[in-house]
Rosetta silent file (secondary structure, phi, psi, omega in degrees, C-alpha in Angstrom):
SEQUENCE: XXXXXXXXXXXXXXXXXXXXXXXXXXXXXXXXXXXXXXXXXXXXXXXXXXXXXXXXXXXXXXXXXXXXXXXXXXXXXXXXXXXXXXXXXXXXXXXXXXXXXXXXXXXXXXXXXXXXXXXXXXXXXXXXXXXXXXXXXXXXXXXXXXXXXXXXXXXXXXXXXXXXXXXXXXXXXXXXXXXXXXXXXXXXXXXXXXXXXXXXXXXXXXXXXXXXXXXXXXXXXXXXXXXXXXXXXXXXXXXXXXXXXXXXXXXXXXXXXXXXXXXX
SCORE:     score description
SCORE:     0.000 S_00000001
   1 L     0.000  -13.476 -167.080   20.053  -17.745   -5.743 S_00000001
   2 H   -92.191  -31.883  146.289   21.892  -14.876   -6.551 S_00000001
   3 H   -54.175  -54.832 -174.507   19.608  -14.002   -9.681 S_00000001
   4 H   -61.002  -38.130 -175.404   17.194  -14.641   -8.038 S_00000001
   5 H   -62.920  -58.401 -158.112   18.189  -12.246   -4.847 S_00000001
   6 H   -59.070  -27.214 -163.594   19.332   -9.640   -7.651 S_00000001
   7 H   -90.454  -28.594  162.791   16.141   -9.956   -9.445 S_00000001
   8 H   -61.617  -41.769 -178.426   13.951   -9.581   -6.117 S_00000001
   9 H   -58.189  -44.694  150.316   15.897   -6.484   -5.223 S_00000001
  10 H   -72.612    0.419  177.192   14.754   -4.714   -8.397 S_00000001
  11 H   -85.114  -30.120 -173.492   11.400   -5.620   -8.053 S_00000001
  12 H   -80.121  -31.953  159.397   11.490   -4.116   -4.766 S_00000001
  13 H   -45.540  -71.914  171.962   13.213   -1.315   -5.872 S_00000001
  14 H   -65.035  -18.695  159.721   10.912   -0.510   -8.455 S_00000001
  15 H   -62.487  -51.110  161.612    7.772   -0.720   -6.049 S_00000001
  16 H   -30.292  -71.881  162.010    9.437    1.698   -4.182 S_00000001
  17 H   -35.049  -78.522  173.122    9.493    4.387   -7.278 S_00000001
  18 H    -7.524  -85.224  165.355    5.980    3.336   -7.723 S_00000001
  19 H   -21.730  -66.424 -175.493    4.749    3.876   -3.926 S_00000001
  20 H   -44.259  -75.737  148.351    6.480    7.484   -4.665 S_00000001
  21 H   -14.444  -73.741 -174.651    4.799    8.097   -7.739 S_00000001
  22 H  -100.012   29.786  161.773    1.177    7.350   -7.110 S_00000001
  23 H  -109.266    6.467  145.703    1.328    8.587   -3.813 S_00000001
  24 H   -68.050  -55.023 -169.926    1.852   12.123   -5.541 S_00000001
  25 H  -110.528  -18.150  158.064   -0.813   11.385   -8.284 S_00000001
  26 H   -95.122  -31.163 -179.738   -3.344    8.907   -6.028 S_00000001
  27 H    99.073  134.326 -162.205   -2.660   10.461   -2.403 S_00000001
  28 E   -72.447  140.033  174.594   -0.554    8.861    0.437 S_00000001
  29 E   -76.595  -56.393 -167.113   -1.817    6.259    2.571 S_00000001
  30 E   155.706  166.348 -169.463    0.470    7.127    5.582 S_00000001
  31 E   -92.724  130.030  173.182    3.942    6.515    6.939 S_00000001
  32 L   -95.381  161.652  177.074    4.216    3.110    8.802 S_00000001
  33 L  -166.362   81.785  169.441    5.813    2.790   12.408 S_00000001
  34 E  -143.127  175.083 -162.068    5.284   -0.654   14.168 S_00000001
  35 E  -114.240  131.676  173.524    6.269   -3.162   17.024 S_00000001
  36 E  -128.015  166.533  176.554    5.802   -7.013   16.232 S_00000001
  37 E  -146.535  162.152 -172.877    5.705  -10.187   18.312 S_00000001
  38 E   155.952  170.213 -179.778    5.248  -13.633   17.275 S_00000001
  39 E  -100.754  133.232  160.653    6.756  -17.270   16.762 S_00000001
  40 E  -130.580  138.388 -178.908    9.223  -18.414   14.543 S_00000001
  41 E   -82.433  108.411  169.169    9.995  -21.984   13.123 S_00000001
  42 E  -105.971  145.831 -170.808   13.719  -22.061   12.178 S_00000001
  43 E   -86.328   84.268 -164.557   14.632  -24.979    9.890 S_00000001
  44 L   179.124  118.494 -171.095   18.112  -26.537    9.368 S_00000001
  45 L    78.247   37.431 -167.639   20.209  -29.644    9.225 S_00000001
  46 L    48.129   50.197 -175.523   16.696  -31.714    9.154 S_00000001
  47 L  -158.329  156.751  173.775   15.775  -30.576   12.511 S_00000001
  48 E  -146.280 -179.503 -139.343   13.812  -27.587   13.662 S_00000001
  49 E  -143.684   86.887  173.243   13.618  -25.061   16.238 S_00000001
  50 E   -79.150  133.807 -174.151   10.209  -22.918   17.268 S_00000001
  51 E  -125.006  127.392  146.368   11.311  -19.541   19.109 S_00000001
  52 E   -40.710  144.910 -162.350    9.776  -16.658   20.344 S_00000001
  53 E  -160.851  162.084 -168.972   10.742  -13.928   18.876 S_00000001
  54 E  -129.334  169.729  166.835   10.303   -9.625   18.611 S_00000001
  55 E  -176.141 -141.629 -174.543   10.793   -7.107   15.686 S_00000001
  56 E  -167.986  176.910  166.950    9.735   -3.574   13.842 S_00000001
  57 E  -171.250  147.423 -171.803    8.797   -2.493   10.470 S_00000001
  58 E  -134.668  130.921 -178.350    8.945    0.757    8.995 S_00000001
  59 E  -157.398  155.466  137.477    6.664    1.196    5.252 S_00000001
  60 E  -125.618  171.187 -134.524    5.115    3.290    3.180 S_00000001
  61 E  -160.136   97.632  149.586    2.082    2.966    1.567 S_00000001
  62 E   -50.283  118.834  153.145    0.269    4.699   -1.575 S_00000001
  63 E   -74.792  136.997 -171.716   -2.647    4.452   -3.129 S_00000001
  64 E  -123.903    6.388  146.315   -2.748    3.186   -6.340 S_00000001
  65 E  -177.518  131.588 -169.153   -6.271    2.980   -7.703 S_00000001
  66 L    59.063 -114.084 -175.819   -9.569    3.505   -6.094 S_00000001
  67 L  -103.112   33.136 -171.808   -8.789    1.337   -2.549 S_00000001
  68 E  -104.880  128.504  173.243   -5.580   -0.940   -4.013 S_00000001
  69 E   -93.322  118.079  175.929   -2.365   -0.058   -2.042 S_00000001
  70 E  -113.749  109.967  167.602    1.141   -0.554   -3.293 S_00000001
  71 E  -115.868  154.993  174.813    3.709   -0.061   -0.668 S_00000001
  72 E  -106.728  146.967  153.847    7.560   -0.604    0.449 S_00000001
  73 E  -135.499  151.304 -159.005    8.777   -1.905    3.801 S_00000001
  74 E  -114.643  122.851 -173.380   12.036   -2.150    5.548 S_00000001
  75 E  -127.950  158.430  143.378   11.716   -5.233    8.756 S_00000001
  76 E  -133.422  147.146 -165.329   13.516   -6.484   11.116 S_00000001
  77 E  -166.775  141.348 -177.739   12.923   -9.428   13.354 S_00000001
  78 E  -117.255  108.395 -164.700   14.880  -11.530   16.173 S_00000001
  79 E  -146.205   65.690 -151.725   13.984  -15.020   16.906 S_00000001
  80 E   -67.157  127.009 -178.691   17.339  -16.465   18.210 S_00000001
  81 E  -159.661  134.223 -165.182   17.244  -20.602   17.629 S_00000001
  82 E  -121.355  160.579 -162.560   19.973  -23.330   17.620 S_00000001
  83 E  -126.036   85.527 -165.746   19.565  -26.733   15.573 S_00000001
  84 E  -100.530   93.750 -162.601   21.180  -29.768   17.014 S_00000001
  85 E  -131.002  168.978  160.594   21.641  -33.015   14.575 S_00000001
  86 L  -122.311  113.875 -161.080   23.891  -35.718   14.267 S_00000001
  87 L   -89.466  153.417  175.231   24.740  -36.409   10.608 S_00000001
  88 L   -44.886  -29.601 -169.943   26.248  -39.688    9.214 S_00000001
  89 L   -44.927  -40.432 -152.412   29.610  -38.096    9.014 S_00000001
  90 L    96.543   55.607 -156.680   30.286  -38.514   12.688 S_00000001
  91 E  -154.407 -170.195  179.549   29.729  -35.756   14.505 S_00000001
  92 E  -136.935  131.960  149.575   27.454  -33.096   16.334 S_00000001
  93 E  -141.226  128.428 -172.701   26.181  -29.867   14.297 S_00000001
  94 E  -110.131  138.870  175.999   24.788  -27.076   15.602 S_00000001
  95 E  -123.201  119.715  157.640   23.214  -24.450   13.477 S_00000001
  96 E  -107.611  176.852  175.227   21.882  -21.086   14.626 S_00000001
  97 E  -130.701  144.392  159.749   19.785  -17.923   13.430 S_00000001
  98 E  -121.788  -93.315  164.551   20.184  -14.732   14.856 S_00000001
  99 E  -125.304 -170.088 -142.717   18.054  -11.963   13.309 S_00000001
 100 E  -131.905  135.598  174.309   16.840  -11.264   10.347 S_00000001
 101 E  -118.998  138.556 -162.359   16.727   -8.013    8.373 S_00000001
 102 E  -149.677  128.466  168.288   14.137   -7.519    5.402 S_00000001
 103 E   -83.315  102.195 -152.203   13.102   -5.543    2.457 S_00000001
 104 E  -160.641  146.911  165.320    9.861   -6.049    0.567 S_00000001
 105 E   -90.580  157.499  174.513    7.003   -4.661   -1.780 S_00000001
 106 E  -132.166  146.162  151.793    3.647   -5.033   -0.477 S_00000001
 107 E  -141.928  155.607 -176.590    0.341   -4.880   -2.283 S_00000001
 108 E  -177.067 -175.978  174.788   -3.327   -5.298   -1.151 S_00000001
 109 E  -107.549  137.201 -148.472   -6.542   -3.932   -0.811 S_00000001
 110 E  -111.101  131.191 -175.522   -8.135   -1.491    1.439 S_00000001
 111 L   -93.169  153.056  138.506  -12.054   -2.812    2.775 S_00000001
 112 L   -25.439  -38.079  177.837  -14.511   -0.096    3.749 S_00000001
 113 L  -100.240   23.030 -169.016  -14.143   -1.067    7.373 S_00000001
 114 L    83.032  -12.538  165.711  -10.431   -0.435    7.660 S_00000001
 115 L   -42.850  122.002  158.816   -9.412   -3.612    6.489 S_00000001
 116 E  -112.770  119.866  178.895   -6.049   -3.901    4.766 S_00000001
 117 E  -108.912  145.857  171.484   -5.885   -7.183    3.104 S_00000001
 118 L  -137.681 -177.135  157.505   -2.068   -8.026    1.589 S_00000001
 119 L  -163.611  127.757 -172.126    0.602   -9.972    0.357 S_00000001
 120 E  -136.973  172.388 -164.418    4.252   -9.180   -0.018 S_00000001
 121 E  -149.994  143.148  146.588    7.919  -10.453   -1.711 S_00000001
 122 E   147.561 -132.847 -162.027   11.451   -9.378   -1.102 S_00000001
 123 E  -124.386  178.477 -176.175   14.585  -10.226    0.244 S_00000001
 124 E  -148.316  169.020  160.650   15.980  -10.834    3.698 S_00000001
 125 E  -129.416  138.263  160.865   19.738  -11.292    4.944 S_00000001
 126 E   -84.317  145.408  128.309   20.389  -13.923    8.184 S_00000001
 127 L   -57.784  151.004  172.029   22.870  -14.203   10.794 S_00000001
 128 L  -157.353  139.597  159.426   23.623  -17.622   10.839 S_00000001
 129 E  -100.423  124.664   84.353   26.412  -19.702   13.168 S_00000001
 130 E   -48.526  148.426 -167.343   27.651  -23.297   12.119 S_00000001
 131 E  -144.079   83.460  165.538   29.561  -25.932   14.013 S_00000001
 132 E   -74.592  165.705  153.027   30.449  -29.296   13.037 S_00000001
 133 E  -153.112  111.739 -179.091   32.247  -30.767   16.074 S_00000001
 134 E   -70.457  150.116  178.092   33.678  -34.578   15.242 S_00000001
 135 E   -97.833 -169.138 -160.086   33.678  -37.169   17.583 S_00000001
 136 E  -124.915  146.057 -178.539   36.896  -38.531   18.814 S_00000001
 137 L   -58.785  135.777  178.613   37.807  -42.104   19.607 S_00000001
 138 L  -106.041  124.242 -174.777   37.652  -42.954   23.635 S_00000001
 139 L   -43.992  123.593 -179.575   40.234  -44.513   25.329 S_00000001
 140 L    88.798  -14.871  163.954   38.879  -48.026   26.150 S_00000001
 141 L   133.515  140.917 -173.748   36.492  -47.715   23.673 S_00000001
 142 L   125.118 -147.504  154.632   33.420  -45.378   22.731 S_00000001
 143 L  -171.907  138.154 -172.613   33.739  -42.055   21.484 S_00000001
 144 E   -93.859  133.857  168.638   34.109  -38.424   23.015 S_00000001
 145 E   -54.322  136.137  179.668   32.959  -34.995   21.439 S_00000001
 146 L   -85.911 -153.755  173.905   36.271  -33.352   19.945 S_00000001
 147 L  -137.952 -170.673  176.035   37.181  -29.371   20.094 S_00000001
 148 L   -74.156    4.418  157.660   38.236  -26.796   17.874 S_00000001
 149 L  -107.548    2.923  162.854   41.158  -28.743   17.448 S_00000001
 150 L   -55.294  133.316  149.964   39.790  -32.078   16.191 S_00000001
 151 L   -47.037  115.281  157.354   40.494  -32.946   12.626 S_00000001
 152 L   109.413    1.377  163.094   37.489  -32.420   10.128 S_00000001
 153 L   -64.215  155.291 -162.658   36.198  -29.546   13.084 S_00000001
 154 E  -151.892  106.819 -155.091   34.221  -26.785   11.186 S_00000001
 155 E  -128.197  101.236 -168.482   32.880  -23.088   12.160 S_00000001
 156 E  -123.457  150.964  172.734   31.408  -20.351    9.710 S_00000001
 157 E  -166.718  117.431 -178.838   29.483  -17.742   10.957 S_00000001
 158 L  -159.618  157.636  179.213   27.962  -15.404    8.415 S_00000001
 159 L   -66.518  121.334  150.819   24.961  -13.220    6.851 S_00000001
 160 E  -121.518  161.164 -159.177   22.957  -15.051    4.142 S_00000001
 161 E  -101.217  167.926 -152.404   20.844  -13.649    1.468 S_00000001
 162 E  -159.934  177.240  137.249   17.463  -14.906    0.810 S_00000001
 163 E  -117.954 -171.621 -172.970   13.569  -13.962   -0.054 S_00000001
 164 E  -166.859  114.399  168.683   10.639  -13.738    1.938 S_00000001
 165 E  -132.345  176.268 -158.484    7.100  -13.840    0.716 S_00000001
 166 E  -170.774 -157.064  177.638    3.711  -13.695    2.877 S_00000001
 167 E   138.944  175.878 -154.122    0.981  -11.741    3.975 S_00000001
 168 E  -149.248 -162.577  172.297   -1.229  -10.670    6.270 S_00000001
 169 E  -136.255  142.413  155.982   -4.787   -8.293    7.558 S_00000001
 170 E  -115.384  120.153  154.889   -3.987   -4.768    8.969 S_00000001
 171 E  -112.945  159.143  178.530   -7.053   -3.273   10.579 S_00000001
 172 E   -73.740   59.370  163.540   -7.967    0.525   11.743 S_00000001
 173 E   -39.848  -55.902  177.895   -8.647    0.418   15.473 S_00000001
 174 E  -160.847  158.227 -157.833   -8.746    4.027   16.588 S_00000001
 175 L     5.772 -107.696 -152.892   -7.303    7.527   14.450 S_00000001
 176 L  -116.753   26.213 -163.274   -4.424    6.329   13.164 S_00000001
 177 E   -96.667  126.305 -176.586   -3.434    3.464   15.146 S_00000001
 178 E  -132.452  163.126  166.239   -3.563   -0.170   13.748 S_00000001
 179 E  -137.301 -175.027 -168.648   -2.905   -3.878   14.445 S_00000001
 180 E  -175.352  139.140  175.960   -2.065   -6.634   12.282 S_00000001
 181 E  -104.356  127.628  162.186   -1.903  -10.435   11.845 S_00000001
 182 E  -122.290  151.712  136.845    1.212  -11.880    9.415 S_00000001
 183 E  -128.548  168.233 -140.375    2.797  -14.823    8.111 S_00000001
 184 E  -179.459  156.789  161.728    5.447  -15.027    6.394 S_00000001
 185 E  -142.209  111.284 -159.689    8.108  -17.552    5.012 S_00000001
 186 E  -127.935  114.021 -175.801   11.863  -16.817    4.338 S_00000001
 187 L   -35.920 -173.621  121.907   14.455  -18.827    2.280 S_00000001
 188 L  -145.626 -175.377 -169.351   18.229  -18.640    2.378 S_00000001
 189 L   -75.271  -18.972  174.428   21.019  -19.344    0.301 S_00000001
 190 L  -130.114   45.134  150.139   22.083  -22.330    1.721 S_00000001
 191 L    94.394   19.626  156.986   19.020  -24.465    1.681 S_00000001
 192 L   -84.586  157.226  168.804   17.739  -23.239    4.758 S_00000001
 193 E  -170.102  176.771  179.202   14.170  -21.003    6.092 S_00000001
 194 E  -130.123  169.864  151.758   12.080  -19.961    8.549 S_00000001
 195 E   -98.490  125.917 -155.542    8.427  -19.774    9.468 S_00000001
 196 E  -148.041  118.854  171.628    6.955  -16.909   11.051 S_00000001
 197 E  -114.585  155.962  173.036    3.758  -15.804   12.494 S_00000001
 198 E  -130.774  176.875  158.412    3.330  -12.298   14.138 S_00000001
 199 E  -131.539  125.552  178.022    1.116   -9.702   15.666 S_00000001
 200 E  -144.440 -175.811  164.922    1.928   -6.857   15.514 S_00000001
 201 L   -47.889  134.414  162.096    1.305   -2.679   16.604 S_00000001
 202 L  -168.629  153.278  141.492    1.970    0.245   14.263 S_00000001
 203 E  -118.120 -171.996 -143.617    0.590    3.525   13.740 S_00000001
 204 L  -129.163  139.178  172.493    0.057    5.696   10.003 S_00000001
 205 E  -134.149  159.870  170.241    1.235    8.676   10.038 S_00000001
 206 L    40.113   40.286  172.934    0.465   11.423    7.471 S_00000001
 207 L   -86.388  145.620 -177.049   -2.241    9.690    4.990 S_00000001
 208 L  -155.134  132.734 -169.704   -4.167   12.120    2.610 S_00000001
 209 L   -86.092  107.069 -155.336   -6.024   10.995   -0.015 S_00000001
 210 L   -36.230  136.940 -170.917   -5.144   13.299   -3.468 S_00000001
 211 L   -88.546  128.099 -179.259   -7.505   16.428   -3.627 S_00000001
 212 L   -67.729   95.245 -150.376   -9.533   15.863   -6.819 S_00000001
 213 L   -52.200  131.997 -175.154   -9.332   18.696   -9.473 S_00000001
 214 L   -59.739  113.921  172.319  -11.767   21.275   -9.049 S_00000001
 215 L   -32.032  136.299  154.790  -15.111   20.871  -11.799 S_00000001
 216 L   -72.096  153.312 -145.992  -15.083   23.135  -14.070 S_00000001
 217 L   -66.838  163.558  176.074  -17.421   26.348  -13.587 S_00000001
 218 L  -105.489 -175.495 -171.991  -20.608   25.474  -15.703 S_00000001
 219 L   -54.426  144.850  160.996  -21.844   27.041  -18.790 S_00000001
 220 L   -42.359  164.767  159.257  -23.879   30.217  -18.799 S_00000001
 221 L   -80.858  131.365 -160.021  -27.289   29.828  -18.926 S_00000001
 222 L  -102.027  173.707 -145.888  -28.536   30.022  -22.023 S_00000001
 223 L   -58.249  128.392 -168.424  -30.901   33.431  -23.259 S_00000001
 224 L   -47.075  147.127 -170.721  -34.609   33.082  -23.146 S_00000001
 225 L   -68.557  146.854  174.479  -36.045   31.640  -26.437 S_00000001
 226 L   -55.709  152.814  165.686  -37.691   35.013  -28.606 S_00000001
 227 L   -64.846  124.005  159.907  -41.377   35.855  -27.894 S_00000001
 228 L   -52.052  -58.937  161.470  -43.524   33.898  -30.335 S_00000001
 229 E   -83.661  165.403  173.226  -45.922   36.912  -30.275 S_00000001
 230 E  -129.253 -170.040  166.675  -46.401   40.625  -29.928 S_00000001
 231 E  -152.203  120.779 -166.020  -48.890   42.762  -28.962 S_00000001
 232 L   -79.536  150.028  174.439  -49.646   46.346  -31.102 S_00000001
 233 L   -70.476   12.274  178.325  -50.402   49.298  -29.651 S_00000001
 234 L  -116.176   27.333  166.068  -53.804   49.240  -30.789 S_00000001
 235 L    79.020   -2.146  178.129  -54.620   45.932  -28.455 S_00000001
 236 L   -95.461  127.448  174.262  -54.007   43.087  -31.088 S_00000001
 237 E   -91.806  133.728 -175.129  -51.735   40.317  -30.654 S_00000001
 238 E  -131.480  142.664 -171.232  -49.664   39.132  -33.741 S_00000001
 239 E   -78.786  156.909 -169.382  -46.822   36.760  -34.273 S_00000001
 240 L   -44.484  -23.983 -177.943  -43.468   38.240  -33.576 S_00000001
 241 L  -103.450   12.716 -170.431  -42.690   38.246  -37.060 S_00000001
 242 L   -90.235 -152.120 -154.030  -45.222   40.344  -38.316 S_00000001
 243 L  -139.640  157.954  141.943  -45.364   44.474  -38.824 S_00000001
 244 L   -50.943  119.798  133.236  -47.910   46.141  -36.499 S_00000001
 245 L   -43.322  121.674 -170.348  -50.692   48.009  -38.222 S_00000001
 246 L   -73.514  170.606 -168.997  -50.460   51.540  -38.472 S_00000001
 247 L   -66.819  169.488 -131.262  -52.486   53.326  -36.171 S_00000001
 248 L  -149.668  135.259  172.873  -55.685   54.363  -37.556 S_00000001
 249 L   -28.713  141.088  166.450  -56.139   58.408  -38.241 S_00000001
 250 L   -54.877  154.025  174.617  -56.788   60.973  -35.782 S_00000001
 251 L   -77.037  163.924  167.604  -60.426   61.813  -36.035 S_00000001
 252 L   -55.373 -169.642 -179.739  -60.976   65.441  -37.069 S_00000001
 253 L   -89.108  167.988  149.760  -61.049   68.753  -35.305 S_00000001
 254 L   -91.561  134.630 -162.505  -64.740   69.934  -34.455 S_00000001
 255 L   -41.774  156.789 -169.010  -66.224   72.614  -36.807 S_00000001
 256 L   -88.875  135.833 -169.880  -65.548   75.971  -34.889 S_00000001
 257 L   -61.494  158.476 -175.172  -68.850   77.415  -32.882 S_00000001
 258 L   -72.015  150.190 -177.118  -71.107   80.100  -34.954 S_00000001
 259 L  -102.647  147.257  171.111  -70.468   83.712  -34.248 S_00000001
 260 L   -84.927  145.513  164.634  -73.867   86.372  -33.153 S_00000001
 261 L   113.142  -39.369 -169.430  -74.950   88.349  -35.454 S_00000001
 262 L   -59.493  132.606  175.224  -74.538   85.517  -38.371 S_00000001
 263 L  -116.658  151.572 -174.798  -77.181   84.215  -39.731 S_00000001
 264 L   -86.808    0.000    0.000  -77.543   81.074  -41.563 S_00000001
């Protein structure tokens, strides 16, 4: 389990970098902020427990191509539940959960209509309380619950590490304001888990999609094609590549009028 925890932790890690990344070079979905509510089945000592239960989640959320979202989130969630069995050994054991703290990558897809479809992995730590309490022989015959001073009594109370994978729908209600259906399922270390569905609140804060690099300006236009033809100063049209005639002589002067007295 502990590979396994260690190896979840860098996956989650590196989603994180990621999220960071393309939400520089695709443009940020928005800042998570939300309130959950919901049931959870805790599991343990072959017996099981359904609780009500509250929580939060704090994420953030990238785009990473076109509408696919890659995000990190940090949870927490309280679903307090005790687990009462009596094992061959001879005894009573009670097992509880208190809450649950959680880490995770998310990834999913973004609809047209505000949908967020998902699914997420990563790790969780429990509170957890154990009890054995043995029973004790009864005078006359029978047998009586012992104390913390029975032989073979037994008490731990500690965090264990775990994963937790799921998913859920987020939808777009109004600006930036959302709701959301999960489920979820989360392991531990000592052969224990829980089952969890929520609803929950949240709103986005500060999504912008990356401003798209400005087109470049376009080419000049380019110079009107040469005249096929010309037209000479004497009225004739000729192709363009031809010489003009020269102009055609002046006409003469007119002979100068006869003087009197002259005779022809």
């Amino acid at each position: 389990m502990s590979r396994l925890y260690t190896g979840v932790a860098s996956a989650v890690a590196l989603a994180l970098s990621v999220t960071a990344t393309q939400a520089n070079a695709q443009g940020l979905r928005g800042v998570r902020v939300e309130a959950d509510t919901g049931i959870s089945s805790w599991h343990s000592e072959g017996a099981s427990t359904s609780k009500w239960g509250w929580g939060a989640a704090v994420g953030l959320d990238a785009y990473v191509a076109n509408n696919f979202v890659l995000g990190a989130e940090g949870t927490f969630w309280y679903a307090p539940a005790d687990n009462r069995a009596v094992p061959q050994s001879g005894g009573i054991a009670n097992h509880k959960t208190f809450q649950e703290w959680g880490l995770a990558a998310r990834a999913g897809v973004e609809l047209g209509t505000g949908t967020l479809v998902y699914g997420k992995f990563g790790i969780v730590r429990n509170e957890q309380r154990k009890e054995f309490v043995p029973y004790v022989p009864r005078p006359g015959g029978g047998l009586n619950i012992g104390g913390a001073t029975t032989p073979g009594y037994y008490y731990d109370h500690r965090n264990h590490s775990g994963w937790v994978a799921g998913g859920g729908v987020e939808q777009t209600v109004a600006s930036n304001f959302y709701v959301k259906a999960e489920g979820r399922y989360s392991r531990y270390n000592n052969h224990t888990h829980t089952l969890t569905g929520l609803l929950g609140l949240g709103v986005l804060f500060g999504g912008a999609r990356a401003e798209a690099e400005p087109l470049p300006p376009p080419p000049p236009p380019p110079p009107p094609p040469a005249p096929a033809t010309q037209t000479c100063p004497d009225g004739s049209v000729i192709d363009a590549t031809a010489t003009c005639p020269p102009p055609p002589p002046p006409p003469p002067p007119p002979p100068p009028p006869a003087q009197r007295g002259e005779r022809g």
